[in-house]
N, C-alpha and C positions, 0 to 999 in steps of 0.2 A: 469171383468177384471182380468186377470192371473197376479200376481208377482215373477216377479225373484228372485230366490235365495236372490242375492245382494241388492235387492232394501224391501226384507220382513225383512231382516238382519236390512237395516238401519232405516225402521220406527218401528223395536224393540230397536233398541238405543234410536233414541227419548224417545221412551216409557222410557226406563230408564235412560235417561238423567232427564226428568221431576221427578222423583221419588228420585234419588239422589240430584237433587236440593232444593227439597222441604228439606227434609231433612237436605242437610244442613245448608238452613234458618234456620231452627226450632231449629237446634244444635247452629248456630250463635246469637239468638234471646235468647235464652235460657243462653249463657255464659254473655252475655251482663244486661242481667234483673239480673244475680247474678255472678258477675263479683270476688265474694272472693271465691264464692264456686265452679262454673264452672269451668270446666277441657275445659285448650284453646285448648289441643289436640283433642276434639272429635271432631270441626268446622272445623281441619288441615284436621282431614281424612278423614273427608264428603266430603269437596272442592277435594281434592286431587283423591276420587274416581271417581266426575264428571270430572276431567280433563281426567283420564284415558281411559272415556267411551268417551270421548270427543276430543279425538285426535285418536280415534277406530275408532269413527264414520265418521272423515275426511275426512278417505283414505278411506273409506266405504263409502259413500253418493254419488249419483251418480245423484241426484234431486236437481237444486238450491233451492226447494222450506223446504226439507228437514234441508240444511245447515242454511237456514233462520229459521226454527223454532229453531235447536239447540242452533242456538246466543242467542235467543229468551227468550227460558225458563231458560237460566243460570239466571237471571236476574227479571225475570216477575214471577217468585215464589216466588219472596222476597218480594214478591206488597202485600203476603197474610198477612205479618209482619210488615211493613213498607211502611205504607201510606205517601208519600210527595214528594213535587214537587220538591225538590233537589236530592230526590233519584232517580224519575222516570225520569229526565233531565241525570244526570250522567248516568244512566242504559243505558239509550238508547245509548248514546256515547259509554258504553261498550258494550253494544251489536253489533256496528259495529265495534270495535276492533274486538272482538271474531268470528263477521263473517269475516272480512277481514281475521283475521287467518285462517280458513275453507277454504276460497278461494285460498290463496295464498300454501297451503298443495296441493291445489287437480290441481294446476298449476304444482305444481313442481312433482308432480306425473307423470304425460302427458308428462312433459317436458324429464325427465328421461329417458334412454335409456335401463338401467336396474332396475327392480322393488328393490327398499330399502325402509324400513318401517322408520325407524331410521330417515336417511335422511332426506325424505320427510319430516316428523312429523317438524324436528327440525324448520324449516323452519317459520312455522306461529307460533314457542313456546313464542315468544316475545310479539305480538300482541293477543295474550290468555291470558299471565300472565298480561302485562297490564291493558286487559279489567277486569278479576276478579278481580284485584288489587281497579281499580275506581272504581267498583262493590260494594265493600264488605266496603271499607273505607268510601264511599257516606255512605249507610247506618248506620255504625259508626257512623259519624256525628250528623244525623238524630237522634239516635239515645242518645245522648249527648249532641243536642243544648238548652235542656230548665232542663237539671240535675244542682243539688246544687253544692256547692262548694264539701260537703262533697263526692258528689257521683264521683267528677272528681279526684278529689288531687289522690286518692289510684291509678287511673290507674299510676301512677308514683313510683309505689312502686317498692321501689328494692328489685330483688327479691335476693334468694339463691347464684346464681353462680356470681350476682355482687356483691355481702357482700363478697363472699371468694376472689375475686380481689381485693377488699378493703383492704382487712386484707394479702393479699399477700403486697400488696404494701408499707403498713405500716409497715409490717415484715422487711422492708429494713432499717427502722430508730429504729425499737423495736419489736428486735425476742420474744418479747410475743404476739404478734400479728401472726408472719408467723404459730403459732401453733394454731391459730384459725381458720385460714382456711380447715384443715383437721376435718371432724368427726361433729357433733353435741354439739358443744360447749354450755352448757347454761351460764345463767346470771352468777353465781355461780361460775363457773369455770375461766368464762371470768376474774371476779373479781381477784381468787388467783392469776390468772397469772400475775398479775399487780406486785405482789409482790413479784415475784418471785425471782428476781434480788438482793433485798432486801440483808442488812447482816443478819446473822447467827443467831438462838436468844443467848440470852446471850451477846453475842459483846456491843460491849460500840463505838457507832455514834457518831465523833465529833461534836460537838456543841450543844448535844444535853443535858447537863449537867451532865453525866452520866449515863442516864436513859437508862433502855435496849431495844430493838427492839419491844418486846410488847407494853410495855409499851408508849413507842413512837408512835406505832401504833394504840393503845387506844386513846390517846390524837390528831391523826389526827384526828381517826373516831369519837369521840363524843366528841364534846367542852369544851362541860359545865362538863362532866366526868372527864374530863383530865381534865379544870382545878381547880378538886378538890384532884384529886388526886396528884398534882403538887407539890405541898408541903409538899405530906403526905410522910414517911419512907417508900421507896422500898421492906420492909419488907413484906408488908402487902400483897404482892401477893403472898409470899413463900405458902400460905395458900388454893391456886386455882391452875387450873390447866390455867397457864399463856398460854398459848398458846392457845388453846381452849377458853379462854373467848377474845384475844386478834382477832383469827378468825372469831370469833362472832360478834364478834363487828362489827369489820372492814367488815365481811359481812351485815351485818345491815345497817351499814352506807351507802355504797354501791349502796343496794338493793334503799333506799329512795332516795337517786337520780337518779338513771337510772328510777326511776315512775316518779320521777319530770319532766324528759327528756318526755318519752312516755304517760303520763295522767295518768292511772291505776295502780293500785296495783302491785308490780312483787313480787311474791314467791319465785325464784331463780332458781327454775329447768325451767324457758322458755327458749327458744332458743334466744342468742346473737344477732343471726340475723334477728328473727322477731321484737325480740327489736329495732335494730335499725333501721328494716324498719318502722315501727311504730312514732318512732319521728321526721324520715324526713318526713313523713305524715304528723306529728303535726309543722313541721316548715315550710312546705310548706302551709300549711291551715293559718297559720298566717302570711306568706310571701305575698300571693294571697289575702287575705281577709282581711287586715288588723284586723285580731282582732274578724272581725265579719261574717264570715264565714257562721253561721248558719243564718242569714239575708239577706244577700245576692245571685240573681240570677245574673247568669256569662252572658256574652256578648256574641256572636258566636266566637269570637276571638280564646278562651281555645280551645272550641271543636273542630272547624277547625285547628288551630295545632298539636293537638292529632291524628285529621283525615289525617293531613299531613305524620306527623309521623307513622303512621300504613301503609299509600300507599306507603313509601318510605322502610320501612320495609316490607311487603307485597311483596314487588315489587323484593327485593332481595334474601329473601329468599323463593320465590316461582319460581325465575330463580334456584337454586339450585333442586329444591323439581322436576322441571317439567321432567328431561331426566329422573326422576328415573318414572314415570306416561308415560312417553311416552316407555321405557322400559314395564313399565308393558301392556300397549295396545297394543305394539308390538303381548305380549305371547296371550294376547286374537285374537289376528291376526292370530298369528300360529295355534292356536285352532281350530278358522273357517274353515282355508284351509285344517284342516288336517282331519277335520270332513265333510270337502266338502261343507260347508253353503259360500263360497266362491272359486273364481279361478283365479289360474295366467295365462296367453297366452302370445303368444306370438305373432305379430304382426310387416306388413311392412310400416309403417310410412317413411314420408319424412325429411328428416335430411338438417339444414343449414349449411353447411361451408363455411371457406374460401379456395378459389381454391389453387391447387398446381403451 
């Protein structure tokens, strides 16, 4: 049996729909088993490439039988990582999303009077994004219904660009904060800034008995230092260099509770904002777990919220990501035709109107 240009064209998509997919199970399977050290961008561009190949294939496929396996293996590659019946029940529902998208492309194709690649595509983009949406979240789940507390709380972690919205926003009540959102703030820095505002050293702080801004800020930072010092003659600093042991300090003190916040030791040079994504971990793990966290297996409840949350995510920003995939299948469109592995005609079809 002889094949068509078109028709060897689209069961080499298959072929490379399956090879992409697998792939980016293994990329998705892979961020998921190490979730602090995975790059979530390698899963984006795996997926994002099958969609590519997969809104090529569309307007390409000229076989129901074809259009069915491509729904097929978005989905049935993920069977090699994730074995279970909530995955394989979702799958299949995304699978007839992703095929309804396939059909409804290769309707509106037909329907057309003049050939648009664009157009057409856009058409079944919803019913794609969808399908890999339920797709990829089912498997999340799966993936997270029998995880510890510890292994869930971090997906909540905020990351970078929300600590610098934080600290924008707090900059609105204490411009030491609007300057932590620029740059790589550490602990260290975060800390002077607090005191930035502060008077002058030397200055003499009402109510503070005369004592000077070091000094006063010795007796914040250490208690029991300040209050021995409290009584002693002001003198006794002329002897140090006040400023620098008054830094010190006050960094020290500092440093000991932002670990008391996050559990671990802080040195001063970590990042502000790994810092604090750290102790909303640690307040979340005590908010969730009462206390007991490392005892405790979670209910399907957490994970199915997080799975919610990902398809709801998922879902929006893969409407964003799809024109720019349907775009690029376009150029492989143009390629075909211009290499001749495809052809436009032109053809007398019968047209509905309404009469004049």
């Amino acid at each position: 049996m002889k094949f068509t240009g078109r028709e060897t064209l689209g069961i080499f998509l298959i072929l490379v729909i399956g090879l992409l997919s697998l792939g980016a199970w293994q990329a998705f399977f892979t961020a998921m088993a190490m979730p602090g050290l995975a790059d979530i961008w390698q899963p984006i561009a795996w997926f994002s490439l099958v969609a590519v190949v997969f809104f090529f294939g569309a307007i390409t496929w000229s076989h129901m039988i074809l259009r069915v396996i491509g729904a097929a293996l978005i989905f049935s590659t993920g069977l090699l990582f994730i074995r279970s019946w909530e995955y394989t029940a979702a799958g299949i529902v995304a699978a007839l999303f992703i095929f309804w998208s396939s059909l409804s492309i290769a309707r509106e194709t037909k329907e057309r009077v003049r050939f648009r690649f664009f157009k057409s595509a856009r058409v079944g983009q919803f019913f794609f994004v969808l399908g890999l949406s339920l797709s990829i979240s089912s498997g999340y789940f799966v993936l997270l219904k029998n995880a510890s507390w510890e292994e869930l709380v971090p997906r909540f972690r905020i990351g970078e660009e929300m600590t610098g919205v934080i600290f924008k926003v707090a900059g609105t009540v204490n411009p030491s904060f609007a300057k932590l959102s620029e740059g790589d703030t550490t602990v260290d820095e975060f800390l002077l800034s607090l005191g930035q505002n502060k008077p002058e050293e030397g200055t003499v702080d009402e109510g503070t008995s005369g004592q000077t801004m070091n000094e006063q800020v010795i007796i914040n930072a250490l208690p029991e230092l300040g209050r021995y010092f409290k009584g002693k003659d002001t003198g006794l600093f002329s002897d140090v260099d006040q400023r620098k042991m008054a830094e010190q300090l006050f960094l020290e003190s500092g440093r000991e509770q932002v670990a008391t916040l996050v559990g671990r030791p802080v040195a001063g040079d970590e990042k502000i904002s790994d810092m604090l994504s750290l102790a909303v971990q640690n307040k979340l793990i005590a908010l969730l777990s009462g206390g007991k966290a490392t005892e405790r297996i979670p209910s399907s409840g957490v994970p199915f919220f997080l799975s919610l949350l990902l398809f709801l995510t998922l879902l929006s920003f893969a409407s964003i990501v799809a024109p720019l995939c349907i775009l690029g299948a376009e150029l492989f469109f143009l390629l075909a035709v211009w290499q001749k592995w495809l052809k436009i005609g032109i053809f007398s079809v019968e047209q509905e109107r309404l009469e004049e």
